[in-house]
Structure formats: structure tokens, C-alpha cells
C-alpha positions in Angstrom: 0.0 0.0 0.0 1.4 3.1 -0.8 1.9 5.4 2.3 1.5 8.9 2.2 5.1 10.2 4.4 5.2 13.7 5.2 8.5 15.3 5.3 9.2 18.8 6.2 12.6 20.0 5.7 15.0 21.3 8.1 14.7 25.4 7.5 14.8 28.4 9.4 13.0 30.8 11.6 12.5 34.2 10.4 13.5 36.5 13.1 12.1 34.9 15.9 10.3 38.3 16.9 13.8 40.0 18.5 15.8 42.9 17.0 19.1 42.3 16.1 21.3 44.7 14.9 23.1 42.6 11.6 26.0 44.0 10.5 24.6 47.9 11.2 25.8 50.0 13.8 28.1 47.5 15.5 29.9 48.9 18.1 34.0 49.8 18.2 34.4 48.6 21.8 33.6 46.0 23.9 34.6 44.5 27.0 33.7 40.5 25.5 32.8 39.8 21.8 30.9 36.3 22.0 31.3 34.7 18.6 28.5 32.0 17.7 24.9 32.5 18.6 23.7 28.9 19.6 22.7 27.5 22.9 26.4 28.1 24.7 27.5 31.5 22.7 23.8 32.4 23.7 24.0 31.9 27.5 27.4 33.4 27.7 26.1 36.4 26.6 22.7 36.3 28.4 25.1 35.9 31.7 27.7 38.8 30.5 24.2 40.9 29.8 23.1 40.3 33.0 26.4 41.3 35.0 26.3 44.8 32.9 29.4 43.5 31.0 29.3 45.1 27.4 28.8 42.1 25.5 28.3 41.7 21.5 27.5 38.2 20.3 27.9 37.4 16.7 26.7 34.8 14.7 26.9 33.7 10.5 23.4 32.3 10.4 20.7 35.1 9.9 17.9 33.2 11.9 17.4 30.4 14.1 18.2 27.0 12.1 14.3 25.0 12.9 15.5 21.7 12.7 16.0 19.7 16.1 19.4 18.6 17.3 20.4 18.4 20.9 17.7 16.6 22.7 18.8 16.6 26.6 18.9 18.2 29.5 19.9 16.9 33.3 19.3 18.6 36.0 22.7 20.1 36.2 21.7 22.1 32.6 18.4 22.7 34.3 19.9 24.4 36.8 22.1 26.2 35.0 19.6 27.3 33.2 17.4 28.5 36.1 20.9 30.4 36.9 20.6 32.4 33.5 17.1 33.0 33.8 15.4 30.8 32.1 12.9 28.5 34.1 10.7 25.4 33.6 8.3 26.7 32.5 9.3 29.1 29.7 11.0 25.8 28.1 8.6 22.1 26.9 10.0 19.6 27.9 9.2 15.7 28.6 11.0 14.3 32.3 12.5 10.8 31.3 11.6 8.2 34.0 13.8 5.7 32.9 16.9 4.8 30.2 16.8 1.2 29.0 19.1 -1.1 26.8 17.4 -4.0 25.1 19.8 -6.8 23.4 18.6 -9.0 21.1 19.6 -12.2 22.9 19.4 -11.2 26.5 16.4 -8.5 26.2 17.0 -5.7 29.0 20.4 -6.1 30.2 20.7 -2.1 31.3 18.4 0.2 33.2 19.4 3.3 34.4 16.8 5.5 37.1 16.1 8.7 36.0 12.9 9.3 37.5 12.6 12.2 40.4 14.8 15.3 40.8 18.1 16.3 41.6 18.9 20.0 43.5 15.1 20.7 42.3 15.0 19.5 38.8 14.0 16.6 37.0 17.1 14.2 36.6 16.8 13.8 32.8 14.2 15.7 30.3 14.2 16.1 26.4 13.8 19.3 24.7 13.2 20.7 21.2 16.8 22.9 20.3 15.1 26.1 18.6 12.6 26.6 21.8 16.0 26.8 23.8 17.7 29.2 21.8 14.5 31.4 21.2 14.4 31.4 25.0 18.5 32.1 25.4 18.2 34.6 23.1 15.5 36.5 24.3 17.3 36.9 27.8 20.3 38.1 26.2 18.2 40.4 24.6 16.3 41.8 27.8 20.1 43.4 28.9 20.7 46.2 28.1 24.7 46.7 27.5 24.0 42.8 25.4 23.9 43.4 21.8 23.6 40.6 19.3 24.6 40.8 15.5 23.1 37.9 12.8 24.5 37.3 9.8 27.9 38.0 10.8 31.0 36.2 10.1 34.4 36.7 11.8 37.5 37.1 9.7 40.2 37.3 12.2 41.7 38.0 15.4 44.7 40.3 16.2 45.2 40.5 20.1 47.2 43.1 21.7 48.4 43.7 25.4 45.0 44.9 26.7 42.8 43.7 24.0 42.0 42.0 20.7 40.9 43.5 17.3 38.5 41.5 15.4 37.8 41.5 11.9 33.8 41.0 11.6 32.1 40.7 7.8 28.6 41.2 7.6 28.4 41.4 3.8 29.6 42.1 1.0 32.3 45.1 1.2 31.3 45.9 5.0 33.8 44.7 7.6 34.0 46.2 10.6 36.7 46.2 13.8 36.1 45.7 16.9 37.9 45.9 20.2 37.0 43.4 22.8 39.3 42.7 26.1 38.7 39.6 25.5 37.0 37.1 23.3 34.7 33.4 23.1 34.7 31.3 21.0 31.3 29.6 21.2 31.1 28.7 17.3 30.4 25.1 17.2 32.5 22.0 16.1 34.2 23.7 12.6 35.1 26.7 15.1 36.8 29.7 12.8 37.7 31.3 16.4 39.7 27.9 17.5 41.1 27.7 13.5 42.1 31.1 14.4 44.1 30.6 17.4 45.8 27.6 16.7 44.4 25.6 19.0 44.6 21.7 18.5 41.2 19.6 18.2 42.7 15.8 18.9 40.5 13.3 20.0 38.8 10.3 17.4 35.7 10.3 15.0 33.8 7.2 14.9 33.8 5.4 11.5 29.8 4.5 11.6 28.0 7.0 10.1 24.5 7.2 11.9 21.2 8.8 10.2 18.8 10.7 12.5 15.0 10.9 11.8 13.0 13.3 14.1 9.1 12.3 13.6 5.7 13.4 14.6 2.4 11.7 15.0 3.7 8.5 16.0 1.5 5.8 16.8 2.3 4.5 19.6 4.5 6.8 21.7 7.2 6.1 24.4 7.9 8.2 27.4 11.2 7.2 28.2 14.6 6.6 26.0 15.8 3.2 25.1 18.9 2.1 23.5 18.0 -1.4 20.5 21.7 -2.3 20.8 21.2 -4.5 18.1 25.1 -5.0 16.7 23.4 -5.5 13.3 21.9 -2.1 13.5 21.6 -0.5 16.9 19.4 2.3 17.5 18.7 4.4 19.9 15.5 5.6 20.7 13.5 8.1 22.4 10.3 10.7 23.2 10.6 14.4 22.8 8.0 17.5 23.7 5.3 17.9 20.9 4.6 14.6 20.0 8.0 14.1 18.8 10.5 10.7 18.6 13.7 10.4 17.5 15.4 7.7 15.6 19.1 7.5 15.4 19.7 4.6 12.9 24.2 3.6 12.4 24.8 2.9 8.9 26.6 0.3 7.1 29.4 0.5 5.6 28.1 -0.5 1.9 24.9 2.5 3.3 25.0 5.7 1.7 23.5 9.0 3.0 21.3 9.5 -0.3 20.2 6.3 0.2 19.5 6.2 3.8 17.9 9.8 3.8 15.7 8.5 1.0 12.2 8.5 1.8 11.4 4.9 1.0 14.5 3.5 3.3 12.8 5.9 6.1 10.0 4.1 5.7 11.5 0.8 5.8 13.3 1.7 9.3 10.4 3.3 10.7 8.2 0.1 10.0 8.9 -1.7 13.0 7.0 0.7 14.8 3.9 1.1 12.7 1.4 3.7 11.7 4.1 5.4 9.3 1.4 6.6 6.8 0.7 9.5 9.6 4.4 10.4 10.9 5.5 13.6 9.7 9.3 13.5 9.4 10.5 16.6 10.9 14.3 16.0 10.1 16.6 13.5 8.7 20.8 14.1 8.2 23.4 11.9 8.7 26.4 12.6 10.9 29.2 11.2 12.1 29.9 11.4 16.0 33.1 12.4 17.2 35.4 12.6 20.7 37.3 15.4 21.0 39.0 18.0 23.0 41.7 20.9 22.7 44.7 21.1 24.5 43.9 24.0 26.4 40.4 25.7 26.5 42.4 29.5 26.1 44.9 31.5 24.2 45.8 34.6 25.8 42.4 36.7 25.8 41.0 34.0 23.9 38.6 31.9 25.5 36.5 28.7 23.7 33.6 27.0 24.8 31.2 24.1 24.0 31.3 22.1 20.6 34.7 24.6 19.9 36.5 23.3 23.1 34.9 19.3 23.0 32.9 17.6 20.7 31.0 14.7 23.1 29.4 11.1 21.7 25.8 11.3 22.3 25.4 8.3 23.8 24.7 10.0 27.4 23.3 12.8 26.2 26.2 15.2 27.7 26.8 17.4 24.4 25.1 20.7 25.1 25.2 19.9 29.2 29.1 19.8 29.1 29.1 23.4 27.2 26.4 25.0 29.3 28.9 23.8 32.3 31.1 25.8 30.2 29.1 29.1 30.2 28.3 28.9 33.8 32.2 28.9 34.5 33.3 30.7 32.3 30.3 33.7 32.2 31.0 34.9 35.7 34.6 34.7 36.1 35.0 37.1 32.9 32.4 39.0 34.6 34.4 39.8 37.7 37.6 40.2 36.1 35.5 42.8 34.1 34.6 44.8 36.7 37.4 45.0 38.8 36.2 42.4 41.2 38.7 40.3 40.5 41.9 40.0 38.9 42.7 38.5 35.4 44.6 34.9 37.2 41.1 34.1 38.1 40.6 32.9 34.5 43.3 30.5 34.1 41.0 28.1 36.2 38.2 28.0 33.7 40.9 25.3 31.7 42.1 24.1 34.8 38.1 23.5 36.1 36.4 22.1 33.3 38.8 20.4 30.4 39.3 17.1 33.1 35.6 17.6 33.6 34.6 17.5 29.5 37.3 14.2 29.1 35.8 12.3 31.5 32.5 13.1 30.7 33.5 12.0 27.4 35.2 8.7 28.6 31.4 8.0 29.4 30.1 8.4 26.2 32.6 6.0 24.4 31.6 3.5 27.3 28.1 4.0 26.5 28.8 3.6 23.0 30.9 0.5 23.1 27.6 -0.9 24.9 25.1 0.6 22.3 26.7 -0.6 18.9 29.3 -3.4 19.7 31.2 -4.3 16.5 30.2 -7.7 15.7 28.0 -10.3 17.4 30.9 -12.1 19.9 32.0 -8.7 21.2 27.5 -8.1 21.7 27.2 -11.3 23.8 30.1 -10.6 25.8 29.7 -7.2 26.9 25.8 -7.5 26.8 25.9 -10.8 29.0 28.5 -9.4 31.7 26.4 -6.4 32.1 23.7 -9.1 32.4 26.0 -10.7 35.0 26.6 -7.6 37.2 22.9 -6.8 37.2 22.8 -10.1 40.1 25.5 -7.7 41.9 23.2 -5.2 43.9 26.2 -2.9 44.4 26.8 -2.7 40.9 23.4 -3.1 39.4 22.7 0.1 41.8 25.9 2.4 40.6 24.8 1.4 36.7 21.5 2.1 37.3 21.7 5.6 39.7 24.3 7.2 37.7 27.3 6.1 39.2 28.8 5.9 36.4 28.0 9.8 35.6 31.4 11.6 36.7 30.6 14.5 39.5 30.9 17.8 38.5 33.8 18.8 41.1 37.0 19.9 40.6 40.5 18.4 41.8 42.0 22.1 41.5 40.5 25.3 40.6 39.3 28.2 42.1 38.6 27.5 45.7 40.2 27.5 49.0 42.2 24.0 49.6 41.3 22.1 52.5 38.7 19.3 53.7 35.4 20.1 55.6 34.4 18.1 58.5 30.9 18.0 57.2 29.7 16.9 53.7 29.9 19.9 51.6 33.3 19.7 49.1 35.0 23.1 47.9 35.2 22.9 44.6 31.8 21.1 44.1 28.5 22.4 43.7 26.2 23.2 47.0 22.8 21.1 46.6 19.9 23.5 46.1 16.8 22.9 47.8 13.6 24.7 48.3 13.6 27.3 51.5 10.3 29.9 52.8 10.6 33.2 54.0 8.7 34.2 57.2 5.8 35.7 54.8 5.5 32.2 53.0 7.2 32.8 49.9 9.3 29.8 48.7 11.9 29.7 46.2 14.8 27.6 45.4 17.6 28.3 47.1 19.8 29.4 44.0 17.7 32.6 43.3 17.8 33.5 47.0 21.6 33.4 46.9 21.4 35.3 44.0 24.3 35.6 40.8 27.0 37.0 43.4 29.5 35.9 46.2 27.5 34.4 49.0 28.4 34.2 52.8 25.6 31.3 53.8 25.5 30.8 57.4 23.5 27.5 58.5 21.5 27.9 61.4 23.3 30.9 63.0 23.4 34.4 61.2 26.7 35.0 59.7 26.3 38.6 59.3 26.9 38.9 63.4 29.8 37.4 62.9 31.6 39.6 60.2 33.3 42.6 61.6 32.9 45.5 59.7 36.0 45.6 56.8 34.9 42.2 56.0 31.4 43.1 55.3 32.3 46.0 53.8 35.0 44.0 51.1 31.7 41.6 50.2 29.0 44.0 49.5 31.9 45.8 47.5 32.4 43.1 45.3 28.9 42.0 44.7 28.6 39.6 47.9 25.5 38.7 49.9 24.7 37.0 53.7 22.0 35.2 53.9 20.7 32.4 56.5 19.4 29.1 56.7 17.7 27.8 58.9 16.4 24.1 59.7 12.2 23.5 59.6 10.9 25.2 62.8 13.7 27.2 63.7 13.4 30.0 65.8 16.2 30.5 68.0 19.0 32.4 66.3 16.8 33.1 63.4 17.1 36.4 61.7 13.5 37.5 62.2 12.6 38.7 59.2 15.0 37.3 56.4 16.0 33.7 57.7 15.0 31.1 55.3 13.9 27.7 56.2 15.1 24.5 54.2 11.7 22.8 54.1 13.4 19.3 53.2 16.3 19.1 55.0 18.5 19.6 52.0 21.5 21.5 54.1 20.7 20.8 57.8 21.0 17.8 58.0 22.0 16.7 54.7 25.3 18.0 54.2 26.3 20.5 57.1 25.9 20.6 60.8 24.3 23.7 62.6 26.6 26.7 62.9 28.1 26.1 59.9 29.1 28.1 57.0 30.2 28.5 53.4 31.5 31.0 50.8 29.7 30.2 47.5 30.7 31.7 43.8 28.0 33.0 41.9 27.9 29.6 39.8 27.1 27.8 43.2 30.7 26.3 43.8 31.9 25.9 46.8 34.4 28.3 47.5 35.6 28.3 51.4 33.8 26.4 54.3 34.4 26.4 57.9 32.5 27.2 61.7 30.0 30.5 61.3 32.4 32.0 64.0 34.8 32.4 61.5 33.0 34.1 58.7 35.4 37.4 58.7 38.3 34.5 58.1 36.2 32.9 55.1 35.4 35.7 53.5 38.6 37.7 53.7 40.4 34.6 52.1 38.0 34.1 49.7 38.1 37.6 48.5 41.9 37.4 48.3 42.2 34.5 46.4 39.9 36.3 43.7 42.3 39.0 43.9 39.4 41.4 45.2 39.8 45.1 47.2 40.1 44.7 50.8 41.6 46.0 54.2 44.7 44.6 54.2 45.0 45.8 58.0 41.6 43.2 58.5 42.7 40.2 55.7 46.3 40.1 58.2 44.3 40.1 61.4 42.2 37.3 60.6 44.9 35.2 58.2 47.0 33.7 60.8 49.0 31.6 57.9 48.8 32.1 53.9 46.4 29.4 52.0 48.5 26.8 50.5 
């Protein structure tokens, strides 16, 4: 019977309703020229914006390309997200419960528990790309020293002492230069600014090509993702917002992309699954994954993030996560250093923070893929059977299945104060976020109480008595907050009208003891822990180690030995 397949190619988006200024009127100065426009380049500047950093963000493409391609989002890119300004509920999405992997001889042989949240957001969702950048882009828009240029290309880069000169085309016979103190380049995986630079992209590109088919109207739906690690032709598989699925089909070698992209071979794969005659096919391109990193994620004033610093398999879904990681440390820390918070050194630890982060993240995905499309049928049973094996293992079964596997986002060196805490929190590791209520009954999640600056946090005791004045003084100088928790039903020692309570217990008990306290950066790291009787200490060594203005007559009488 002959079936009646809809396709609708990939195009793009007129506009999207925003002003942009195109290659007209750009400015001569900047303090940070953000080149690329997607997701990453997107956030950076919506973050930049946001700290009234004079950002311009460029981008080739006139519009937004309407075509799906990222699909996932943990909760550490929801939460970074919620950091930029953009909240559940501005963005569809579709909370995965659960990540299966089916073998042809041993049926499930891999589960992995995504259901529930993490630091108040769902462990695993899919998303469609454009609704994310429409959303990125219309916060970036919303600041006011945030410009964005489309249809804009970048010719080259000259740096300077104190700044860099780029080259920008935005047609034909109008270049313009601009001076930026420093530059990102957020331009994807074929990134002109790491070309530009010099920078090395080493890493490997699989061999199997793979085809991906994003459909509507299916049939019979899914709600969760499961991987057909079928050696023959594995396939991974899952639900999206709108009513969509995606297919991601590998190729054969003898398999050609006119072939497979054909609509009668879409068809054919699709069949399995029934009710093709009503699927609209919203997208179908074949790609070629690749693992790769740079040497060093900056050059000088020269900074790269996302698919221009690491290129991830998407076999865990980690792509755009691992660059939006990249945007929430890198965004501030340019910020600070921008506005004389801090001093330039700060940014050497944006490398130094998330390049082991990205590999291993990375290391993942080529696990994951060894498991999804083994090479031939001896290498399936024996990997597919031993995972079967370990499943009888509770201890394993339970670090497959809740993520153990996922490597934590917390850094070996960086930006923090060294030392070990005698309670649970880590410096150099994210706090947990939780949900806390003000005395009039308003809830919110702790991140947007501890706002986008430094932030003293006392738990249980009010820090703020505790700092003498130079201290308190340095903090709100540089941006800096105090603020209180408290546990449920506190009200000794409670600030009386701005102690927050943590309604679940996420910080008392969960990870400190009452009396506690802790310096956090504005991207919710860690950065110096100790007793709430030594606040002044914590903050005054935190502030130096950022390089930031204070009383050297109050750092020395609270420092009785340097940091090592």
C-alpha cells in the first residue's frame, strides 16, 4: 500500500520576533565579543548581559536554524539554566523516567533510574533545540549593554596587550573592527575562532556514520529513551515534547547518505514501529559522531567553549550539558575580572576546572557507545551478557542504574580554597539547592535567594553577626550577599525577618551541621567552608584568592597563615 510520508525539511526561523542589529551600527568597543549564537554562545552572553558587561554576540546564520538537534537536558543544565534565567516553565520539555538497553539475545540487560529530581530538577528531560535558543536569546536580549549581531561572520583576530581586534564581515564590502578585552569562541565544532588561534582539536571520529529521523504523530508513543543495541543495526530511541521521537539509525558501511535519507529506506526503518502513513518526518541528516578535546580551553584573551572546546558522543546525552557547564564557568569569572572584582589569574582556572571535567564526561560516552553498537555479534554477547552478570550484583546493578557511572561535576583544583570540611559539603563542588520559605510564605529555590554574586551562607546561625565591619564591607563591594538558613521550625537564632527555612532538610541535616558556613561563587561552587564564628576569616580569604579590594589591615588580622 502506498503510504502517504510527510516530510518537512530542516529550514529556518524568520527573526524569531527579536531585534538584532546585523552587521549595522556595531559597536568599536567591547569588554567581551561572543562569537557563535547557539545554545552556549547564547548563555554566555545572556550571563555577561546580566552582570552589565558590554557584551556583542555574533553569529553567520541570519535566523534560528528549525531543525532539532540536541535533545537533553539533566538537572545540572536545568539548573544552569534556572541560573541564567530561564525556568521550567518558559522551556517544553518531557522528564525521562527511565533509560533502558534492550539486546537482542538477552532482552533488558541495562536500566538506568532517571525518575525524580536532583537540587530541584527533573534528573533527565528532552527538549526541542530552537525553543531553547529562542528562550537564550530573548534573555540576552532583555540586557541592556547585550547586543547581538546575525549574519555576521568573523575574519580574524589580532590580540594586543589589553585587547583583541576582530575583523567581523557582515556582507559584502562591509567589515568592521572591533575591540573586545577579550573574546569566546562559542562557534560550534568547525570553530573559525579555535582555527584562528591555533588551538589543536585531537581526539577520534567514529567510523559508523548514523542517520537521525526526528518524527511526529507516532502511533504508539514512548515516554522514556531506550537504547536497540542490536550490533546488526543498533538504534537508539526516544520521546521528545510535541509529540515528537527520535530515531538514530548507524549505517553500514556499503549505506550511503542518499540512500539512507531517501524516503522509502525511512520508511522501511520506521516500519517496526507502525502507523508510518501518519508520521510527519520533521528532520533526517546523517552525521558522524566524534570525541574530541583541545589542548587548552584558552589562548591569551582567547577563550573557547562548547562544541569549539569538545565535541562529546551522544550516547549520554552530555553534548550541550558539558558546554552550558562551560558558560556557567566561564560567564561569571569574565564578569568579575571585568569589573574589577577580580583579577585577570582568576581565569586561568576555567581550563584548569572544566577540560578534566569534559574528558571524562567524554570517557562516558565511548563507554556507553561500546555498549550501544558493539562491532560484531561475539563482542554483543560478551559485553551484553556481563552487564547481564553484574545486574545479580546489587552494588553494581545500583551504581549502573543511579548514575554512578556519571562523573561529579567537582574539581581536583581550581578556584577554591584547599582544605577538607568536616561536614559533607566539598570546595570545589556544587552546594545542593533545595527549596527554602521566608517568614511571609514565599518559597523559592535556594539558588535565586543566593542570588548571581558571592554568597556568605551561614546555617542555622546568622553570619552577618559574625563579620566585623571591613569584612562586610569587602563583600558587598564586590557584589557579595549574607544570607541564613535555617532548619524546619527554627526559631532560636533566626534572623526574624530574612532567615530562610530549608523545608526538606537539604543543608541541615543533609550536608552541614548547625553553625556552619560556606562562601559560594555566583555559579554555586563551593568556594571556602568552615565554623560561622569564622566568617570574617572565610570571607577575607575568599576575597583574596579572587584578587578582590580589601583591608589589608583586617585580611592580616584574621589570616594567621597564607592558603597553600
Amino acid at each position: 500500500m502506498e503510504t502517504n510520508l510527510t516530510c518537512e525539511p530542516g529550514v529556518h526561523e524568520g527573526n524569531d520576533g527579536m531585534s538584532s542589529s546585523g552587521g549595522r551600527d556595531l559597536p568599536s568597543d567591547v569588554d567581551v565579543l561572543v562569537v557563535g549564537c547557539g545554545p552556549v554562545g547564547a548563555a554566555i552572553g545572556a550571563l555577561l548581559g546580566r552582570d552589565g558587561v558590554r557584551v556583542l554576540v555574533v553569529d553567520r546564520a541570519a535566523e534560528i536554524f528549525m531543525a532539532p538537534r540536541a535533545i537533553a537536558l539533566d538537572n545540572d543544565a536545568l539548573r544552569i539554566l534556572q541560573y541564567i534565567g530561564v525556568n521550567e516553565a518558559d522551556l517544553d520539555t518531557v522528564a525521562i523516567p527511565y533509560v533502558r538497553m534492550r539486546s537482542p539475545w538477552f532482552g533488558e540487560f541495562g536500566r538506568i533510574n532517571t525518575l525524580g529530581s536532583i537540587d530541584g530538577h527533573p534528573k533527565l528531560v528532552t527538549f526541542y533545540q530552537p525553543d531553547l535558543e529562542r528562550c537564550l536569546r530573548s534573555r540576552l536580549a532583555a540586557h541592556r549593554t547585550a547586543r547581538m549581531a546575525l549574519g555576521v561572520t568573523l575574519v580574524s583576530l589580532d590580540e594586543h596587550a589589553d585587547y583583541v581586534a576582530a575583523t567581523l564581515d557582515s556582507g559584502p564590502g562591509a567589515r568592521h573592527v572591533v575591540r573586545a578585552r577579550y573574546v569566546v569562541g562559542a562557534d560550534g565544532a568547525s570553530s573559525i575562532v579555535r582555527q584562528l588561534i591555533g588551538q589543536d582539536f585531537k581526539g577520534k571520529t567514529f567510523a559508523e556514520d548514523w542517520l537521525i529521523v526526528d518524527a511526529r504523530n507516532v502511533r504508539r508513543p514512548i515516554d522514556h529513551v531506550e537504547f536497540i543495541c542490536d550490533h546488526r543495526r543498533p538504534t537508539p530511541h526516544m520521546t521528545a515534547p510535541g509529540g515528537r521521537e527520535r530515531w538514530e539509525f548507524m549505517l553500514h558501511p556499503d549505506e550511503t547518505r542518499e540512500e539512507m535519507e531517501s524516503d522509502e529506506r525511512i520508511r522501511e526503518l520506521l516500519a517496526p514501529w507502525g502507523g508510518i502513513e501518519d508520521m510527519v518526518i520533521e528532520r533526517k541528516a546523517v552525521y558522524r559522531f566524534h570525541a574530541r578535546t583541545v589542548t587548552t580551553f584558552s589562548k591569551g584573551r582567547v577563550f573557547l567553549a562548547g562544541d569549539a572546546a569538545h565535541i562529546t558522543p551522544p550516547f549520554v546525552g552530555q553534548g550541550l550539558v558539558a558546554g552550558l557547564r562551560d558558560a556557567a564557568n566561564l560567564g561569571w569569572k569574565l564578569a568579575w575580572v571585568v569589573k574589577g572584582h577580580a583579577i585577570p589569574k582568576i581565569l586561568d582556572s576555567y581550563d584548569q576546572e572544566r577540560r578534566p571535567h569534559a574528558k571524562a564526561m567524554i570517557g562516558v560516552a565511548k563507554f556507553m557507545g561500546k555498549l550501544v553498537m558493539p562491532r560484531n555479534a561475539g563482542i554483543a554477547l560478551f559485553t551484553h551478557g556481563l552487564m547481564r552478570l553484574t545486574r545479580l550484583v546489587p552494588p553494581l546493578r545500583n551504581h549502573f542504574d543511579e548514575l554512578g557511572i556519571k562523573p561529579k561535576n567537582a574539581f581536583r583544583s581550581g578556584l577554591f580554597v584547599p582544605g577538607h570540611s568536616s561536614t559533607r559539603l566539598v570546595r570545589g563542588a556544587a552546594l545542593p539547592q533545595g527549596w527554602l520559605r521566608r517568614h511571609d510564605g514565599t518559597i523559592r529555590l535556594s539558588d535565586d535567594v543566593f542570588g548571581s554574586g558571592l554568597a556568605l551562607i551561614g546555617f542555622g546561625w546568622d553570619p552577618g553577626v559574625e563579620l566585623d565591619a571591613g569584612a562586610r564591607a569587602a563583600l558587598i563591594a564586590a557584589g557579595g550577599v549574607v544570607v541564613q538558613v535555617v532548619h524546619r521550625g527554627q526559631r532560636l537564632h533566626r534572623i526574624e525577618d530574612d532567615g530562610w527555612e530549608d523545608l526538606d532538610g537539604t543543608f541541615m541535616p543533609g550536608v552541614v551541621r548547625f553553625g556552619w558556613a560556606a562562601v559560594i561563587r555566583p555559579d554555586k561552587t563551593v568556594l571556602h567552608e568552615g565554623p560561622v564564628a569564622d566568617s570574617t576569616r572565610l570571607v577575607l580569604e575568599s576575597l583574596r584568592l579572587l584578587g578582590a579590594r580589601t583591608s589589608f589591615s583586617s585580611l592580616s588580622d584574621h589570616i594567621a597563615q597564607p592558603i597553600s
